[in-house]
C-alpha positions in Angstrom: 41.6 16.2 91.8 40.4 18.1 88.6 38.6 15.7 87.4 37.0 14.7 90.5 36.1 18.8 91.0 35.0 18.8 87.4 32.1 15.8 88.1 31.6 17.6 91.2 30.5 21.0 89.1 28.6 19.1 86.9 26.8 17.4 89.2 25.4 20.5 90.6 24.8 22.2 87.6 22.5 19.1 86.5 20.7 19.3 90.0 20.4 22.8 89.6 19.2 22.7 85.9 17.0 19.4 86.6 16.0 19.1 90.2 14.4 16.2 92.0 11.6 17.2 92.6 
């Protein structure tokens, strides 16, 4: 589970800090 929550975090952080578009 932490690890799953942990890829999860970064994840968004990398969207957030690189986004799509």
């Amino acid at each position: 589970m932490s690890a799953f929550f942990n890829q999860s975090t970064s994840n968004l952080i990398f969207n957030t800090v690189h986004p799509p578009w």
